[in-house]
KEGU-75497 format. One record per residue (C-alpha): x, y, z; residue number from 1; chain; residue in three letters. Coordinates in steps of 0.1 Angstrom, whole numbers. Example, Ala and Ser with C-alpha at 12.3 -4.5 7.8 and 13.67 -1.06 7.14 Angstrom:
+-------+-------+-------+-----+----+-----+
!    px !    py !    pz !   i ! ch !  aa !
+-------+-------+-------+-----+----+-----+
!   123 !   -45 !    78 !   1 !  A ! ALA !
!   137 !   -11 !    71 !   2 !  A ! SER !
+-------+-------+-------+-----+----+-----+
END
This chain:
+-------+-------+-------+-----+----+-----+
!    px !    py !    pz !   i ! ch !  aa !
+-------+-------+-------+-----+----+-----+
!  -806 !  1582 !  -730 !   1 !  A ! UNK !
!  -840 !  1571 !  -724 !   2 !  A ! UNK !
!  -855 !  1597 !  -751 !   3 !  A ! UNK !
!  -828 !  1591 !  -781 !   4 !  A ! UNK !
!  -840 !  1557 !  -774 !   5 !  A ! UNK !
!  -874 !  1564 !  -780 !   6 !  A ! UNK !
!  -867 !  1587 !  -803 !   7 !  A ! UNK !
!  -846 !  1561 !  -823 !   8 !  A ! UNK !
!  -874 !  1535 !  -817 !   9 !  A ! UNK !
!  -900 !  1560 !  -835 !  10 !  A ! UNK !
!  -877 !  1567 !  -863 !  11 !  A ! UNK !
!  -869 !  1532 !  -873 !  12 !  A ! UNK !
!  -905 !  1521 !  -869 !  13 !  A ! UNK !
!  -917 !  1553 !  -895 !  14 !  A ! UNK !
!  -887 !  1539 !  -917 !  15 !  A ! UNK !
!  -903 !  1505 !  -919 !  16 !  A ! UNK !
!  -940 !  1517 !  -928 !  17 !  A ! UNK !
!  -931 !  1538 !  -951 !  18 !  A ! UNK !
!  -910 !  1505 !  -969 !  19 !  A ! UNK !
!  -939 !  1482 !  -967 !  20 !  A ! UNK !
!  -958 !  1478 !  -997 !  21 !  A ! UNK !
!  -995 !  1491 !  -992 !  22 !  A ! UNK !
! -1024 !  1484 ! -1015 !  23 !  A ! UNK !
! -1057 !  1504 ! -1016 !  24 !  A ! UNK !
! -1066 !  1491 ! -1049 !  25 !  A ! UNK !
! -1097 !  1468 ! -1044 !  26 !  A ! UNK !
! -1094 !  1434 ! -1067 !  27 !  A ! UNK !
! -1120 !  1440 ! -1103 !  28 !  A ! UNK !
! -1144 !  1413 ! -1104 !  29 !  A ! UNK !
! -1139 !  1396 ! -1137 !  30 !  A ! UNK !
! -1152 !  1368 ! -1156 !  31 !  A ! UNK !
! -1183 !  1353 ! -1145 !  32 !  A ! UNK !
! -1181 !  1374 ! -1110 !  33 !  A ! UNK !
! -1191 !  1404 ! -1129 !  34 !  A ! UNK !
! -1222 !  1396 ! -1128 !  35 !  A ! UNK !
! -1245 !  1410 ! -1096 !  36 !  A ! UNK !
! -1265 !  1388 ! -1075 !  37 !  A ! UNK !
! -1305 !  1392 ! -1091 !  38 !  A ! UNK !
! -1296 !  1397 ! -1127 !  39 !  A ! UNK !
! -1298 !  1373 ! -1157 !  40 !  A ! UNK !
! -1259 !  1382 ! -1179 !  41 !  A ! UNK !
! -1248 !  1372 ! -1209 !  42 !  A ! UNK !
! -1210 !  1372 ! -1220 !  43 !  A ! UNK !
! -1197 !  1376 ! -1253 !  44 !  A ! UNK !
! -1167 !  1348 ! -1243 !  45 !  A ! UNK !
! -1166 !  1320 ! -1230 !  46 !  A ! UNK !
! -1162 !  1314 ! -1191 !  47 !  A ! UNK !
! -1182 !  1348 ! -1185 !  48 !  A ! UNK !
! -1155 !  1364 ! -1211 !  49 !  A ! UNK !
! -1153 !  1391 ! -1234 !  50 !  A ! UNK !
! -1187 !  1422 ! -1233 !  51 !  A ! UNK !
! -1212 !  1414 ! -1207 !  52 !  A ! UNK !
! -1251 !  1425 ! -1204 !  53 !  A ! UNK !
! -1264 !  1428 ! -1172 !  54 !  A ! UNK !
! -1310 !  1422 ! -1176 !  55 !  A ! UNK !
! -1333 !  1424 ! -1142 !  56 !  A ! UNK !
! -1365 !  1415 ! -1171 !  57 !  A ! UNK !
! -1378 !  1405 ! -1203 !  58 !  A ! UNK !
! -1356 !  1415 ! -1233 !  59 !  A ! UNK !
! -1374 !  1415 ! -1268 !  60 !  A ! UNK !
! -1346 !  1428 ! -1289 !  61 !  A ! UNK !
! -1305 !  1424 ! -1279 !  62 !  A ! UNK !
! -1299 !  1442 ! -1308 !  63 !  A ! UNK !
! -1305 !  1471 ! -1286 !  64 !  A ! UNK !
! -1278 !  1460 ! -1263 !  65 !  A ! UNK !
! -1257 !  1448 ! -1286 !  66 !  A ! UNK !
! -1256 !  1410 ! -1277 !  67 !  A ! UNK !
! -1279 !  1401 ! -1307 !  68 !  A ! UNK !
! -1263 !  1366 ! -1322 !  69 !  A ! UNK !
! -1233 !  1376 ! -1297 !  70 !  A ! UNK !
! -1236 !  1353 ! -1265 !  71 !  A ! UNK !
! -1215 !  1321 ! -1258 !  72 !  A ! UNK !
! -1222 !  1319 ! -1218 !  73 !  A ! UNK !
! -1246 !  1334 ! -1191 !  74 !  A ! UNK !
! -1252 !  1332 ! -1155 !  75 !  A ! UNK !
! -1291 !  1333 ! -1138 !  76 !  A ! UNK !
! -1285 !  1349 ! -1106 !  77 !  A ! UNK !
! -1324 !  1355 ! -1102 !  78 !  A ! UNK !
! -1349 !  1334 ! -1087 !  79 !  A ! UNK !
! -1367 !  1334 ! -1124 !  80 !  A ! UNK !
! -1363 !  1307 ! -1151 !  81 !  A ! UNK !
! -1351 !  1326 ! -1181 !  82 !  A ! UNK !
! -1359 !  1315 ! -1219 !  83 !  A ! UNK !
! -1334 !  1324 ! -1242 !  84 !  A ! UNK !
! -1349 !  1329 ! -1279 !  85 !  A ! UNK !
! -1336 !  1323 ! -1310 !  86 !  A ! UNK !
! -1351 !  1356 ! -1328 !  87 !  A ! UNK !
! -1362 !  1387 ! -1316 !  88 !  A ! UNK !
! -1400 !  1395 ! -1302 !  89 !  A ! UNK !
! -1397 !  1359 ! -1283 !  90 !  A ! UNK !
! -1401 !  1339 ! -1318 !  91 !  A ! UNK !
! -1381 !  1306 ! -1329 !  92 !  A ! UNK !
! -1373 !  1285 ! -1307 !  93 !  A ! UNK !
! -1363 !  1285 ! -1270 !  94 !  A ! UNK !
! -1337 !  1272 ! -1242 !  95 !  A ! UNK !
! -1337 !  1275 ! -1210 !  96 !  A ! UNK !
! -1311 !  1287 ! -1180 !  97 !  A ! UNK !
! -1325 !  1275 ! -1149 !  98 !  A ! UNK !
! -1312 !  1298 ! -1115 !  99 !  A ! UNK !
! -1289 !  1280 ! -1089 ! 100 !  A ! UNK !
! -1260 !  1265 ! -1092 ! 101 !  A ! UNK !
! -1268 !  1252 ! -1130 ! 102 !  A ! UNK !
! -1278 !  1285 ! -1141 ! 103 !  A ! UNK !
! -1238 !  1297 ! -1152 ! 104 !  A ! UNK !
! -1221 !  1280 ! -1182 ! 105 !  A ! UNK !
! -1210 !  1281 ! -1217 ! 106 !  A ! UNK !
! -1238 !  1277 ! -1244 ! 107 !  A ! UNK !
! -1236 !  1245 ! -1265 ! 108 !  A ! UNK !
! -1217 !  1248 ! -1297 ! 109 !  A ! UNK !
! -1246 !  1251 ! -1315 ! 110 !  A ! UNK !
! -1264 !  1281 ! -1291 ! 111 !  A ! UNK !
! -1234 !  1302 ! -1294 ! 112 !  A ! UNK !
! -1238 !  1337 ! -1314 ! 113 !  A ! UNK !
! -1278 !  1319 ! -1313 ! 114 !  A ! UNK !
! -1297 !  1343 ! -1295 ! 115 !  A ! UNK !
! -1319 !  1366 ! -1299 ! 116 !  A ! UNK !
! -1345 !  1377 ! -1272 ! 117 !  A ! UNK !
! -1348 !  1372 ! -1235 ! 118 !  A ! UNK !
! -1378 !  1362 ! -1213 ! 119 !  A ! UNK !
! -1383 !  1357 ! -1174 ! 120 !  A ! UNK !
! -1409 !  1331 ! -1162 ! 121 !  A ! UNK !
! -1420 !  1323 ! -1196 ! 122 !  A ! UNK !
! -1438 !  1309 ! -1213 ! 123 !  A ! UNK !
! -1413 !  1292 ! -1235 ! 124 !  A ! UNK !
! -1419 !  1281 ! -1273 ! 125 !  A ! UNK !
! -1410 !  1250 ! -1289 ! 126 !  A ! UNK !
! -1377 !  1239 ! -1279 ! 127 !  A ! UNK !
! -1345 !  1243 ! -1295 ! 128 !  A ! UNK !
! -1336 !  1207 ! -1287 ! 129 !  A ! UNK !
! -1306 !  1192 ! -1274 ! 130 !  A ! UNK !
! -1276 !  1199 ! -1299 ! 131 !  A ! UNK !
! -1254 !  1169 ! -1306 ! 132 !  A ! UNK !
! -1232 !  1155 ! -1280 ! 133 !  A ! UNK !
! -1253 !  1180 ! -1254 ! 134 !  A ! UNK !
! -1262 !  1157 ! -1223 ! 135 !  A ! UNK !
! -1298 !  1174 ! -1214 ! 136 !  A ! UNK !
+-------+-------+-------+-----+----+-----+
END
């Protein structure tokens, strides 16, 4: 009795595991958690939406990476201050995406589909300025 007891015990207990749903399948990143800790990425969407370019340095030309004219939010998860040019070769004018915590966002309005080039520590050009309604 003891045995068709355990036996029984073992059975039922296989039974249950092989009921229970199991998932392997790690969770994607997406939106703005794409982006790895020490790179500077741009998103073509909006909330870290849409294509994303991942840079660890200076960028003359996104056409090459197909985000020229294309971004609409970024995230600075280096320690660098990044300038964000309106043309390519670091001409026009320049914004700026400090790291930290302020370093994620959407673009302004008027600095979406805007730039161009990419720079790391500088130096900036003349500014872009503060499109209207922008707080800084």
């Amino acid at each position: 009795m003891r045995n068709t007891s355990r036996a029984l015990f073992v059975s039922l207990a296989v039974a249950a595991g092989a009921v229970l749903p199991v998932s392997t399948e790690a969770h994607a990143a997406d939106g703005y958690d794409r982006c790895p800790v020490g790179s500077y990425c741009m998103f073509s969407g909006l909330d870290g939406t849409g294509d994303m370019i991942t840079l660890r340095s200076s960028t003359p030309d996104l056409a090459a990476l197909g985000m020229n004219d294309r971004s609409k939010s970024d995230w600075n998860r280096t320690a660098s201050t990044i300038y964000l040019w309106s043309d390519a070769g670091y001409s026009g004018c320049t914004a700026v995406t400090s790291s930290g915590p302020t370093g994620k966002g959407n673009f302004f309005p008027d600095y979406r589909d805007f730039f161009s080039s990419v720079r790391f520590d500088g130096p900036g050009g003349r500014s872009c300025g503060t499109p209207p309604g922008g707080n800084g």
